[in-house]
C-alpha positions as CSV (number, residue, x, y, z in Angstrom):
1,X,17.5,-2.5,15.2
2,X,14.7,-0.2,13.4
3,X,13.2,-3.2,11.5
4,X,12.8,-5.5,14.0
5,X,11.6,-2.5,16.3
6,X,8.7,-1.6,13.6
7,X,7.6,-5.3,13.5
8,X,7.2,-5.8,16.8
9,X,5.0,-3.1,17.2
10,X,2.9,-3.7,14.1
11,X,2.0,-7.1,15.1
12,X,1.5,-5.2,18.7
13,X,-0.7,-3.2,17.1
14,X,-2.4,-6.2,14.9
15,X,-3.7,-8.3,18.3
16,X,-5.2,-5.0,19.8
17,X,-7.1,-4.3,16.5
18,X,-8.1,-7.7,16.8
19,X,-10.5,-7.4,19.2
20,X,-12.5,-4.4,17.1
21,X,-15.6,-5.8,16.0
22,X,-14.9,-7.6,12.9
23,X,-16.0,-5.4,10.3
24,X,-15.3,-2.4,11.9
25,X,-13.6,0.1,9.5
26,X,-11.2,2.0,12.0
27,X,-9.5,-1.7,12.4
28,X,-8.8,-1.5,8.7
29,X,-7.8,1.9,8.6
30,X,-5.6,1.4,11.3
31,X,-3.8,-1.3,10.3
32,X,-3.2,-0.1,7.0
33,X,-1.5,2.7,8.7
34,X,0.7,0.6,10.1
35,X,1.8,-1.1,7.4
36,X,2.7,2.0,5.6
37,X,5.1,2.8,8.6
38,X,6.5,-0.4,7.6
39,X,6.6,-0.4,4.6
40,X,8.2,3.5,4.2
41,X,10.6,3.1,7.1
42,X,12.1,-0.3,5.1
43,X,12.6,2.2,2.3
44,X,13.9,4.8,3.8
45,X,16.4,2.6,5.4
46,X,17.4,1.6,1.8
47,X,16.0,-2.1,2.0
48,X,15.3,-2.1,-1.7
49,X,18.4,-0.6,-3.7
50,X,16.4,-0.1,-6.6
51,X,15.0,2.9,-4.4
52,X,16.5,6.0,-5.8
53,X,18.0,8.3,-2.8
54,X,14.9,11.4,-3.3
55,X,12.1,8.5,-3.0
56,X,13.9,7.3,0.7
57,X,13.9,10.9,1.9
58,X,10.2,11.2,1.1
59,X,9.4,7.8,2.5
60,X,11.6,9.3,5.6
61,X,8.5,12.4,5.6
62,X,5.7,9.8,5.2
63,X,6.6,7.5,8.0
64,X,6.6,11.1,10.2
65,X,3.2,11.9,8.7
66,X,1.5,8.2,9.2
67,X,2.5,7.9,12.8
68,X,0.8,11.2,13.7
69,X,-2.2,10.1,11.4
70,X,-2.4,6.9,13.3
71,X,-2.2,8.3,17.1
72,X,-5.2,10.4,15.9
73,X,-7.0,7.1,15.0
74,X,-6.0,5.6,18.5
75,X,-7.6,8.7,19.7
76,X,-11.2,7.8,18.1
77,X,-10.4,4.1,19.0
78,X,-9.7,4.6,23.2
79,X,-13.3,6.3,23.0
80,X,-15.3,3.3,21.6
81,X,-14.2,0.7,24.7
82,X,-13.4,-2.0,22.7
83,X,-10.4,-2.8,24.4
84,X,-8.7,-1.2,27.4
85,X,-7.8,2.2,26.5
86,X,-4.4,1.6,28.2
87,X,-3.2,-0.5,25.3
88,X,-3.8,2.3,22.5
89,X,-1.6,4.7,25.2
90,X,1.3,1.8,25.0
91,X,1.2,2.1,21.4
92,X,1.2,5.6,21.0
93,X,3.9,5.7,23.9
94,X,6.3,3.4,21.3
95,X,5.1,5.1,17.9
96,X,6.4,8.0,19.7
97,X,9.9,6.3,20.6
98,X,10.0,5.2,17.1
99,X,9.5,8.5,15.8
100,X,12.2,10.1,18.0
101,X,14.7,7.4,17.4
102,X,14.0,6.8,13.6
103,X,17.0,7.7,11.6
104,X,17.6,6.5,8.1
105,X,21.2,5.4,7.5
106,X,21.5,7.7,4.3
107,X,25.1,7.9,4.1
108,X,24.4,4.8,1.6
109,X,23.3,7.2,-0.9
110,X,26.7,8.2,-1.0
111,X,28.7,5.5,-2.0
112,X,25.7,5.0,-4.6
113,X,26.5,8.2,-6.1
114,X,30.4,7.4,-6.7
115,X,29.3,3.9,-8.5
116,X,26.9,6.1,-10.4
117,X,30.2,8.2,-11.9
118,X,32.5,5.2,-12.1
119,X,29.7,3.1,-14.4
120,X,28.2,5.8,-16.8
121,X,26.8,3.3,-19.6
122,X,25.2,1.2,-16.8
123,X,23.8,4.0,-14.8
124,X,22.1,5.8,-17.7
125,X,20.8,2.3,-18.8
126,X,18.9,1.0,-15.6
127,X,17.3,4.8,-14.6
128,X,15.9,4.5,-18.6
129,X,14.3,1.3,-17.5
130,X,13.1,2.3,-13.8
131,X,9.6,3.5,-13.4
132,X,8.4,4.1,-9.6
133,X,5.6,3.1,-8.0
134,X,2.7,5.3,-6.9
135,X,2.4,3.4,-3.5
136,X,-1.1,5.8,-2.3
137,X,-2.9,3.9,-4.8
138,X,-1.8,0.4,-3.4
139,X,-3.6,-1.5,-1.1
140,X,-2.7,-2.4,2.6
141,X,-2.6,-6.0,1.2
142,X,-0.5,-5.1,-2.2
143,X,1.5,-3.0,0.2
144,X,2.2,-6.1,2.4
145,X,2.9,-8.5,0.0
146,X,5.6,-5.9,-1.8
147,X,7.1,-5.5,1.6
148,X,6.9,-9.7,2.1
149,X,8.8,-9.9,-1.6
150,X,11.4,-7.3,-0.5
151,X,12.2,-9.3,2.4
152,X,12.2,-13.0,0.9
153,X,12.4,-12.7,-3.4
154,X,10.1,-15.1,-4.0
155,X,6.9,-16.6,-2.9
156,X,4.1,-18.9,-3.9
157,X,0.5,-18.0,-3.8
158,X,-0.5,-20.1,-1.0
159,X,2.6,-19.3,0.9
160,X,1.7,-14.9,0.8
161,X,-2.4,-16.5,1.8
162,X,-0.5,-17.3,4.8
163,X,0.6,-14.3,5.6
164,X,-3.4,-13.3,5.5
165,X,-5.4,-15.9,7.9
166,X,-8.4,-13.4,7.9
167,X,-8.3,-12.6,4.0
168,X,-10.5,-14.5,1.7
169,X,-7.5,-16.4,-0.7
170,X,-9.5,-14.9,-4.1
171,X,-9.3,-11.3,-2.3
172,X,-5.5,-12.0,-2.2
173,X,-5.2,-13.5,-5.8
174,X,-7.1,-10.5,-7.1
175,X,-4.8,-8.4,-5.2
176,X,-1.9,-10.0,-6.8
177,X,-3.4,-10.2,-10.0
178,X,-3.7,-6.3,-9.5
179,X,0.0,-6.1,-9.1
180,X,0.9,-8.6,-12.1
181,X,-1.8,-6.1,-14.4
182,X,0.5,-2.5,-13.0
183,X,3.5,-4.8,-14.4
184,X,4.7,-4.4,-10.7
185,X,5.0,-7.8,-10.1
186,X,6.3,-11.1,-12.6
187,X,4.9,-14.2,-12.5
188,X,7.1,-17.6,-12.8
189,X,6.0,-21.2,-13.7
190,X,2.2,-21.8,-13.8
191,X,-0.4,-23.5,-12.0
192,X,0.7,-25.2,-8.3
193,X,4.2,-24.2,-9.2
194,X,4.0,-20.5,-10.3
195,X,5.6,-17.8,-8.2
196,X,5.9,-14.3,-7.6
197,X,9.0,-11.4,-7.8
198,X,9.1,-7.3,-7.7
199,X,9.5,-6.8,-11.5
200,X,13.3,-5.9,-11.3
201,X,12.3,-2.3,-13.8
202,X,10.9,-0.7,-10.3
């Protein structure tokens, strides 16, 4: 299965970037190139069905474009013997497969379209409503936690700092507060007991 394919090799590619130095910016920039190749293949495998069929081709053409941006950081990153250079070859090696085997199921986009006729009133109601999300402004940590939302609905602040051992906790609640200000998020509850959800407009 893609999914479980692209996770695999992110957290691959996570415990080779772990031994960069720690504040080494090529770590950071790699990773966060890895979670976009998450992040856009879950879309344009229609994870999210408030994804409109144009934005999944285009996040079809951005995981193409981030996996050959990312071999050219492995490039710089076998050079700097951190780590054996044999690992960043493995990764490359299975970015590659990835690539070659990655095929969005977008016959769903289909049988979207014939609800879309069926259910007029409704149709014209929710695309007034939906906004989309300029995701090159986002980062690799708002990224993340929208992918983590995706995935599970809901989630309490301490329960997305897990997701972030490395991460200062008031980096990630500024991050989130980021995504509560862009109206991308919605908050429920308050205090211990508050949690988080994709605002259902995007």
């Amino acid at each position: 299965m893609q999914e479980e394919k692209i996770i695999r090799l992110t957290n691959a590619l996570y415990k080779v970037t772990g031994l960069f130095p720690k504040e080494e910016p090529l770590k950071f920039a790699i990773r966060k190139e890895a979670l976009d190749i998450l992040f856009f293949s879950n879309i344009a495998n229609g994870k999210s069905v408030l994804i409109a069929t144009d934005k999944r081709e285009e996040a079809t053409k951005k995981v193409f474009t981030k996996i050959e941006l990312l071999k050219t950081y492995f490039s710089i990153a076998k050079e700097q013997g951190w780590t054996d250079s044999e690992n960043f070859l493995i990764l490359e090696e299975q970015y590659n497969l990835f690539k070659e085997s990655f095929s969005p199921k977008i016959e769903k986009k289909e049988e979207k379209k014939e609800v879309v006729k069926e259910e007029k009133p409704l149709i014209k109601k929710e695309i007034k409503k939906s906004r989309s999300i300029n995701y090159e402004e986002l980062s690799a940590v708002q990224l993340k936690v929208l992918e983590m939302l995706q995935n599970r609905g809901q989630l309490k602040p301490n329960q997305i700092c897990d997701f972030f051992p490395e991460t200062n906790p008031r980096t990630i609640r500024r991050e989130l507060k980021g995504l509560k200000d862009l109206k991308i998020l919605l908050t429920t509850g308050g205090g211990k007991t508050i949690t988080y959800e994709i605002n259902q407009s995007y």
